[in-house]
C-alpha positions, 0 to 999 in steps of 0.5 A, a space after each residue: 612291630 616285629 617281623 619273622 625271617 622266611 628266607 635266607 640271604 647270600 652274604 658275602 662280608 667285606 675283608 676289612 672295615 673302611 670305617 677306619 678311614 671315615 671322620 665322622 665329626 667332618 663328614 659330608 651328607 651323602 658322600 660316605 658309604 657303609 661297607 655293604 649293600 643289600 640287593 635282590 633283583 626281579 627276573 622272570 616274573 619273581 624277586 631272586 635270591 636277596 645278597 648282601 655285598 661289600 658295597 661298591 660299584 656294579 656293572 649294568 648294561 648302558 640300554 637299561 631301561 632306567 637310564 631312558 624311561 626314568 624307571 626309579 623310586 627310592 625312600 629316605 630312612 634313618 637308623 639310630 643308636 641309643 647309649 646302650 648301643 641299641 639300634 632304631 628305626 623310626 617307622 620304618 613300615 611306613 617307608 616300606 608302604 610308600 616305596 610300594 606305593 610309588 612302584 606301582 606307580 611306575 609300573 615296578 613290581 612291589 617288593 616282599 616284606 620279608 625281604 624287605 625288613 630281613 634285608 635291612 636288619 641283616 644289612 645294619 646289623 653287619 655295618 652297626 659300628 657306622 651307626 653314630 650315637 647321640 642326637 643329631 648323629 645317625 644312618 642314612 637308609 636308601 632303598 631303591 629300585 631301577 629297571 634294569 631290562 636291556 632295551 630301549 623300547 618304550 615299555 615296562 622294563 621286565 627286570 629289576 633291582 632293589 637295592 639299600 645302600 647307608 651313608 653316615 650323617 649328621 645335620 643335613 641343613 645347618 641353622 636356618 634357610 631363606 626359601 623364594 616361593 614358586 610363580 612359574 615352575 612347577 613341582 608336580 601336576 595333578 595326576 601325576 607322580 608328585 606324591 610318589 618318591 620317583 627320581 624324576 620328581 627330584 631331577 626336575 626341581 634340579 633348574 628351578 631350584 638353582 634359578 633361586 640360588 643365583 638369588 641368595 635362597 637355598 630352596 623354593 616353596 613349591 606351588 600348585 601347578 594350575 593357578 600358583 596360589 596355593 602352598 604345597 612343599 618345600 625344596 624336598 620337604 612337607 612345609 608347615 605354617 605358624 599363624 599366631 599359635 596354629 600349625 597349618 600344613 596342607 593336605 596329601 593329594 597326588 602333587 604332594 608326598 605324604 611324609 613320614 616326619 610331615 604325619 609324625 609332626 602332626 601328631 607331635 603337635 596334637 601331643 603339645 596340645 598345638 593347634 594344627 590344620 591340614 588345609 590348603 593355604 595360600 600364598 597371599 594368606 601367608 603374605 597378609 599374616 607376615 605384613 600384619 605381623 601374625 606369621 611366627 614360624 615357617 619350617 620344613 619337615 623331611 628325613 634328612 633334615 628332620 626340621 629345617 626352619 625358615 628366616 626369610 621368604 621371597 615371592 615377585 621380588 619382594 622379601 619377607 623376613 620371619 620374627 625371632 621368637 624369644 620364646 620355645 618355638 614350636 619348630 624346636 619344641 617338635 624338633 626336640 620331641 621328635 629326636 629324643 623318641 627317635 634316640 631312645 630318649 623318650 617314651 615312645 607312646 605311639 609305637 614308632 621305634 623298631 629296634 634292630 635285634 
C-alpha cells in the first residue's frame, strides 16, 4: 500500500523537543502529547491548505457549531517501531474509510485521501523519536473533525477542521477487567450512529458506565436497545465469546462499530484454524454456557487496548466468574499474533502494515 503526495503542507517546526521531559516507562494513556498537530480546515465549500504546528492550544469561537449540535468524529490508530527504527501503521486505510463513513453520517464532509496519509506521514515523520519501540509501546493516532461554523442555528455547520494529534502509550488496561452486562441503558438504537465514531456515541456511555463502577466493574457489555437480549459491545470495544473452543462475536449493523483489531482478530482466528462465528448471541446463551461450565473466555477487542480479557461478568445482580485456563488461551494466542505483526515481528501475510518512509 503506498500513496503518492499531490500537495504541499505548511510546517511550522516546534524550536525545541518536549520529549526530554516525557518518562515514558510512567506515562499515563492520553495525557501526553507529540510536539505537533496536523490540521486543515474546510471553508468555502474546499478542504484548505493542510499545516503542521507545534501542538498546543487553538483558539475557537464559543458558538461553534460543535460544542451545541455534537458535530464530531474521530478514530483511533497506532504507529509502531520496529528495532530498526522502521516505523508502522496497521491498516491504516480502514481508519481513514471509517472516519469517512462516520462523517457522512454527521453530515461533515469527507476528507481527501492524499491529505490524509500525507499529513500523517509528514506529521509522525517529524515527532518519529516519540515513537517507542518493543511490544507493548506505541503511538497514539487521533484524527478528528469538528464543526467549526459560528453559530447556533440547528443546521450543518458550513466549516470545519480535521485534525491529528499523537499521544505516546503503553497498555491501556492492565491485567484483567470485570464487565456488568447492560439491562436498562442502551449504547445506540437501530438507525442511529452506533457503528459510527462520533463523539456523542462515547459522552453518553459516560453515566452508565460510572453506575456499574460504583459496583466494582470497570465496563459494561452493551445490549441491543429494543429487548437487551442480545450481546453487542463492550465499554469502547467489539466483545468476543469462547464457548468450548468456538470464538463468536456478533455481526456490524448500524448500533454496532466495525472495528478494525474486532475483523483482524477474525481473520487471526481462521489463521489458527479457530472456529469463529459472527452471530447474534444472547445474554442467556452466555449465562447457560457459564453455569454448565462451557463458557472459557470473554475478551474485548479495540485500538487502544488491543485485547482486554475478562474475569468476571454481572447481569440482575448475580456474578459469574470465568475459568483460568491453564492452557494458551486463544485471547493471548491472538493478542501475540496481533502485536508481533504490528511490530514488524512476523510475516505479514495479509498486507496489514504500512511502513512510514
Amino acid at each position: 500500500m503506498s500513496k503518492v503526495s499531490t500537495y504541499d503542507i505548511d510546517i511550522v517546526k516546534r524550536e525545541s523537543s518536549k520529549i526530554h521531559d516525557v518518562d515514558f516507562d510512567n506515562i499515563p494513556f492520553g495525557r501526553v502529547f507529540t510536539d505537533h498537530m496536523f490540521y486543515c480546515d474546510f471553508i468555502d465549500g474546499k478542504w484548505q491548505q493542510p499545516k503542521i504546528e507545534p501542538y498546543g492550544p487553538m483558539q475557537i469561537d464559543p458558538s461553534a457549531r460543535v460544542f451545541h449540535y455534537g458535530q464530531a468524529v474521530f478514530e483511533g490508530m497506532k504507529a509502531y517501531k520496529d528495532d530498526n527504527d522502521d516505523v508502522f501503521l496497521f491498516r491504516p486505510d480502514e481508519n481513514f474509510a471509517r472516519i469517512n463513513k462516520s462523517a457522512k453520517r454527521l453530515a461533515i464532509p469527507e476528507f481527501p485521501e492524499a491529505y490524509f496519509f500525507e499529513g500523517l506521514t509528514a506529521l509522525l515523520n517529524l515527532d518519529r523519536a516519540w515513537i517507542q519501540s518493543g511490544k507493548g509501546n506505541s503511538l497514539y493516532i487521533r484524527p478528528f473533525v469538528i464543526a467549526t461554523d459560528s453559530a447556533i442555528a440547528a443546521a450543518p455547520s458550513q466549516n470545519y477542521r480535521f485534525m491529528i494529534i499523537c499521544s505516546p502509550v503503553k497498555a491501556y488496561y492492565k491485567g484483567t477487567v470485570k464487565v456488568s452486562i447492560a439491562s436498562k441503558y442502551s449504547r445506540s438504537a437501530n438507525g442511529g450512529v452506533g457503528f459510527a465514531k462520533a463523539a456523542g456515541n462515547y459522552a453518553a456511555q459516560f453515566y452508565p458506565t460510572g453506575l456499574v463502577q460504583e459496583k466494582g466493574y470497570q465496563q459494561v457489555i452493551w445490549t441491543d436497545a429494543d429487548t437487551h437480549t442480545f450481546l453487542e459491545e463492550a465499554g469502547t470495544m467489539n466483545v468476543f465469546f469462547r464457548i468450548d473452543d468456538t470464538l463468536i462475536t456478533a455481526p456490524t449493523s448500524d448500533r454496532i462499530l466495525d472495528g478494525v483489531t474486532r475483523k483482524s482478530l477474525i481473520q487471526l482466528a481462521e489463521d489458527n484454524n479457530i472456529t469463529c462465528e459472527v452471530r447474534p448471541i444472547k445474554v442467556d446463551e452466555i449465562i447457560e454456557a457459564s453455569k454448565n461450565g462451557r463458557l472459557k473466555e470473554i475478551f474485548g477487542a479495540g485500538t487502544a487496548a488491543v485485547i482486554s480479557p475478562v474475569s468476571a461478568f454481572e447481569y440482575h445482580g448475580v456474578e459469574y466468574e470465568l475459568p483460568e485456563i491453564n492452557e494458551q488461551s486463544y485471547s493471548t494466542t491472538l493478542k501475540q499474533n496481533m502485536l508481533s505483526i504490528q511490530h514488524n515481528l512476523a510475516e505479514d501475510k495479509h498486507g496489514w502494515r504500512y511502513e512510514i518512509k
